[in-house]
N, C-alpha and C positions, 0 to 999 in steps of 0.2 A: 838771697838775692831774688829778687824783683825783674819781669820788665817793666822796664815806665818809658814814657817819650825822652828820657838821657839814656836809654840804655843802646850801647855801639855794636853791631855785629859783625864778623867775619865770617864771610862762607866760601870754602872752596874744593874747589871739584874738575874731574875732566868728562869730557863731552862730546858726542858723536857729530853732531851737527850744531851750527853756529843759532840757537830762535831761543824766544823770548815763549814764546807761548806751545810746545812741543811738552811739555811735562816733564815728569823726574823729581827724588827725592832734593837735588838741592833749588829746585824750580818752587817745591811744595814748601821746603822751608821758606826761603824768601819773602812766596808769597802771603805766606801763615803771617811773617812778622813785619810785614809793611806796615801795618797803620797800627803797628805798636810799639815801635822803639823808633831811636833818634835818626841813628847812620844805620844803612847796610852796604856793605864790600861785599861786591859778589864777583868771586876771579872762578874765570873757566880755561881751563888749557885744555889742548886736541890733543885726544888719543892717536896713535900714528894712522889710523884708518878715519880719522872724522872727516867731514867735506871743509873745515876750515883748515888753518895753519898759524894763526896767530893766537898768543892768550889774550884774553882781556879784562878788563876789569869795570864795573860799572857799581856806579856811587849813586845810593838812594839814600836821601835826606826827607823825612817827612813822608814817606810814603812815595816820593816822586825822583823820577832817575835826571838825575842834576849831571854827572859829565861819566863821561867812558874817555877808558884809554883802551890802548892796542901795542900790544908788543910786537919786536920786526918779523919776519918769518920763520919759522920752527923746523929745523929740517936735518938732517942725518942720521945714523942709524938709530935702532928704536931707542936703547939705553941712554944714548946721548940726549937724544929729546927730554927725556922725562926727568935727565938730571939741568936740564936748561932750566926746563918748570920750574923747577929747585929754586934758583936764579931769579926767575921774572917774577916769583912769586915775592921772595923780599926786596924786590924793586920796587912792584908794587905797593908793597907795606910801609915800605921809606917815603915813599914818594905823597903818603896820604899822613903819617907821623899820628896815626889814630891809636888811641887806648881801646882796647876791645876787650866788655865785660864777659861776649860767649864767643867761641868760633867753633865752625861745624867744619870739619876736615872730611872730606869724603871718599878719601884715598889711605894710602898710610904715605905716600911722599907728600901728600900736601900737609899731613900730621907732622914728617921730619920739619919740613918748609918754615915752619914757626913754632918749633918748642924751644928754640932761644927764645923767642917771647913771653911764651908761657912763664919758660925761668927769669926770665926780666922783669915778670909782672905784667907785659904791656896786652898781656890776655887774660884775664882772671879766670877763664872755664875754657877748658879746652876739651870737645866732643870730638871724639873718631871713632864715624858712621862709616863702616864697611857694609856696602850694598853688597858686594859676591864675597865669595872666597872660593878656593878651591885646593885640590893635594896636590897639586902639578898644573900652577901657572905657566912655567916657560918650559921650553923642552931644552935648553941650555942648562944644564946642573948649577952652574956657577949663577944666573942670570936667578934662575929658583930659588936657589939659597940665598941671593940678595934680596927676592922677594921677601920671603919668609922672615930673613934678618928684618927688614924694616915693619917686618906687620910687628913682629913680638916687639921691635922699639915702640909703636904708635900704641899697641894693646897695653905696657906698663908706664907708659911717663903721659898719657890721657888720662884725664880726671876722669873720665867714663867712654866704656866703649858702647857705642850703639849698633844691634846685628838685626838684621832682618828677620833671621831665623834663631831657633836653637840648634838649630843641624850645623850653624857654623861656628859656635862656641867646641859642639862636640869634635869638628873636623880638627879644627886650632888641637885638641887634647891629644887625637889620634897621632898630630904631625909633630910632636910634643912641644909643646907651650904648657909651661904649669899657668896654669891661669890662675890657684892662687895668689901667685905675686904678680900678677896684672890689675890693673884700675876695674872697679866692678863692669859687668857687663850689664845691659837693658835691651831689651826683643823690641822693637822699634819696627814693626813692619809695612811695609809697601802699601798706600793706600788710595783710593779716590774721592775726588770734589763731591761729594753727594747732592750739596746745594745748586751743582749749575747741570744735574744731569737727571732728564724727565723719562722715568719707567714709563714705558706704556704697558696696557694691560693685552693679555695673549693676542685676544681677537683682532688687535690693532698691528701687532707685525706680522712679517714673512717666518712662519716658523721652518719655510725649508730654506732660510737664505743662512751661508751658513757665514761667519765672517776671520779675516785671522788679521791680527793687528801686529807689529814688529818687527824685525832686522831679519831679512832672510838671507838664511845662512842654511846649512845642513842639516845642524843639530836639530835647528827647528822640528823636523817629521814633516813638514807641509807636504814634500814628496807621499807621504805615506795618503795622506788625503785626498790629495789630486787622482793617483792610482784606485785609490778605491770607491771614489765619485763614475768611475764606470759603470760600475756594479750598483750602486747607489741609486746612480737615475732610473735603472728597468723598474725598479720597485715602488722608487719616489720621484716621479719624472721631472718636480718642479725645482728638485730641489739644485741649487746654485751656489759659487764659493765667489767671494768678494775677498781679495790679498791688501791691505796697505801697510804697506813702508814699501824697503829698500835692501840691495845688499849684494856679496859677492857671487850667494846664488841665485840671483836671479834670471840670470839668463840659461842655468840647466832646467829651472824651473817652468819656463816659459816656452824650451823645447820641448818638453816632457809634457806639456800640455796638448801643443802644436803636433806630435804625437799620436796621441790622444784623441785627437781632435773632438777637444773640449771647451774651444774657444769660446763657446757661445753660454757655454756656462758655467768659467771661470774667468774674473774681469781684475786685473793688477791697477791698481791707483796709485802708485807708487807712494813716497812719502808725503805725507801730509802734515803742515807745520803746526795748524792751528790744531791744538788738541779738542775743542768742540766740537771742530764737526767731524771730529775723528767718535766721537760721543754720539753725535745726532745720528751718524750711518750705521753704529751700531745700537743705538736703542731704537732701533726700528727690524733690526734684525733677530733670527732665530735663535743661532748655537754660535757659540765664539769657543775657538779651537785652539787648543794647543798638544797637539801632538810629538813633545819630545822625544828624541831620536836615544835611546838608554846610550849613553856613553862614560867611561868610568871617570874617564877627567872633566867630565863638563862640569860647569860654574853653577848648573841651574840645579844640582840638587843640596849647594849649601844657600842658593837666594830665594828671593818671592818674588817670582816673574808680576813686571807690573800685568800684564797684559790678563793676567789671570783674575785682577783685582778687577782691575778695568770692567771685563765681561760680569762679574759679579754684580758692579755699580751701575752697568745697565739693564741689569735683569735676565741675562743671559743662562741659559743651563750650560751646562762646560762639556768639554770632551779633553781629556789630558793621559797622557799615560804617569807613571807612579814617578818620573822623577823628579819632580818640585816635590817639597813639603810638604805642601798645600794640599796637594792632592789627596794625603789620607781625611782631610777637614773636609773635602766635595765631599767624598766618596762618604763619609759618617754623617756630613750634612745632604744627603741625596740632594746638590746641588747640581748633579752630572754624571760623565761614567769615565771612571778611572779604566784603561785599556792596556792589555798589554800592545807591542810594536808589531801588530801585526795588519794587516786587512780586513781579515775577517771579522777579529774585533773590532772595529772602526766602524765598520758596518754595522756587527749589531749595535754598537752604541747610541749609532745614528737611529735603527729601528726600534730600541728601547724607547728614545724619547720623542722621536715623532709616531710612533704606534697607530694613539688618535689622540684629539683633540685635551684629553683630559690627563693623560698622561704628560704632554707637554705642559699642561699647567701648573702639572704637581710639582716637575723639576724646575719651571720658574717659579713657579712660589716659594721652593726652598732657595734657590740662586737671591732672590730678593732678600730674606729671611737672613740668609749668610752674610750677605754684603754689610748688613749693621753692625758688623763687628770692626770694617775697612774704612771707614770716615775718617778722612785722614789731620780732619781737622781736629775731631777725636781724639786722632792716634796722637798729634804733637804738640796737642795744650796738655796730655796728661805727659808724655814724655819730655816734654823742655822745662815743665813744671818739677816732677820728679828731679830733674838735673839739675838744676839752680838750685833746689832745697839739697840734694845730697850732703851732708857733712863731711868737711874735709878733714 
């Protein structure tokens, strides 16, 4: 199989906020196959924490979004919601009576949602792309176990599983899944637009601005940063922290600053929709941070934080401690400095790569060096390529 301008797609997925131009792997697919196939269905349903409450779905024909629907409001407890999804989801699919040669499921309910299709034929490829995974999604045993029941359904009746990483094929083995008798797996990982984002060269940014992009939350570390930008300033006085996005810590965070009293050199933007000039603010800046918080349940040491690619894409040196994947790839690419969760390393990491002048250019020159591997356009003409040719 082919794509040609007859070829149908289905993509679906859930989502934090209701934009068009905000990023994400099922944002990337989409826009990879706009001006290459016939139809694309692209259904998003809210996570119970998103800023919307309706699913939707929107129909592109020809490269161009022809009609959106909207389902009623989404609301009672979490389980219930996501088995509604269930629902709206072949609502959806009736309602459009489309044959779909690929569909990219980017959950494992939105994988249950249409494998009567699949079995009906009215999907020929069925992809389930699992962006996280983790050992202990819910802390309800029962709620867990229906997790995990439906990942090992989506992981054997998919014609291919796509994972971000390989740390979450091994996680699936430890929580026993034989993944023998699962549909093959493909490392499919998280990547950036390289053509609409302009490196500048060292001399040209702020190398003590330092920036963090994504959902704050706890797990994050940004506390860890904020705390140690005290210490940071005696030594490098310029140096400043810029936060965009959003989230339920946000306001310990902002105490904590207030505190501090660091206002004047740490600045919250909150969420920003347009993903470009989420790009422009940081490719003009120094160090893009992610300082995860080590936690044994967290989600981020079986994904690939985009946020990490991102900084990579604008030429950024990194600061991360070791729980992404990713991080042993900085750390062997002197792309940045992998830390333990403390202060103190945080600090030297920051005086490692602002030092002087030449050493900050060593760690961007590899951070650029790195990012060639991330072109996500790259990443999903070889990977949709590979899936269509598979043999069944």
């Amino acid at each position: 199989m082919n794509l040609t301008k007859k070829t149908n797609v289905l993509i679906i997925s859930h989502g934090y906020r209701k934009s068009d131009t905000a990023g994400g792997p099922p944002q990337d697919i989409r826009d990879f196959l706009l001006d290459k196939v016939s139809t694309i269905d692209y259904i998003v349903h809210p996570f119970t924490f998103a800023n919307f409450r309706r699913s939707f779905l929107h129909e592109y024909k020809n490269g161009k979004l022809v009609e959106s629907y909207l389902s009623s409001k989404i609301s009672g407890p979490e389980w219930l919601q996501y088995i509604k999804h269930l629902f709206i989801t072949v609502f959806f699919i009736l309602r459009k009576l489309h044959h779909y040669d690929i569909c990219f499921a980017l959950d494992d309910l939105s994988v249950l949602s249409v494998l009567i299709y699949r079995k009906l034929g009215l999907i020929k490829k069925l992809v389930y792309y699992s962006i996280d995974y983790t050992t202990m999604r819910f802390r309800n045993p029962i709620l867990n176990r229906l997790y995990y029941l439906a990942d090992e359904i989506s992981c054997k009746y998919s014609d291919i599983n796509w994972v971000v990483a390989k740390h979450a094929i091994e996680a699936r083995k430890e929580n026993g899944l034989d993944t023998k008798k699962c549909s093959p797996f493909l490392e499919v990982p998280i990547g950036f637009h390289r053509k609409e984002i302009k490196i500048l060269p060292a001399e040209k940014v702020d190398k003590f601005h330092l920036v963090f992009t994504g959902s704050l939350a706890e797990k994050q570390g940004l506390q860890l940063a904020i705390q140690s930008l005290t210490k940071i300033i005696l030594v490098f006085p310029k140096t400043h922290l810029t936060i965009i996005g959003t989230g339920d810590y946000e306001k310990t965070l902002k105490n904590l600053v207030k505190r501090l009293r660091l206002e004047s050199k740490i600045k919250f933007k909150g969420f920003i929709e347009d993903h470009r000039k989420i790009e422009k603010i940081l490719a003009k800046a120094g160090i893009g941070i992610a300082p995860y918080k080590p936690e044994p349940t967290s989600i981020t040491y079986y994904a690939d934080p985009g946020k990490i690619k991102l900084y990579l894409g604008c030429g950024l040196p990194i600061i991360t401690t070791s729980v992404p994947a990713i991080s042993k790839i900085i750390k062997k690419g002197q792309a940045g400095e992998v830390i333990r969760y403390t202060e103190k390393e945080f600090f030297q990491a920051i005086r490692n790569i602002l030092h002087n002048q030449k050493s900050y250019e060593s760690y961007k020159k590899a951070s650029i060096l790195l990012s060639e591997n991330y072109d996500i356009e790259k990443i999903l003409k070889v990977s949709i390529t590979k899936t269509l040719h598979k043999k069944e």
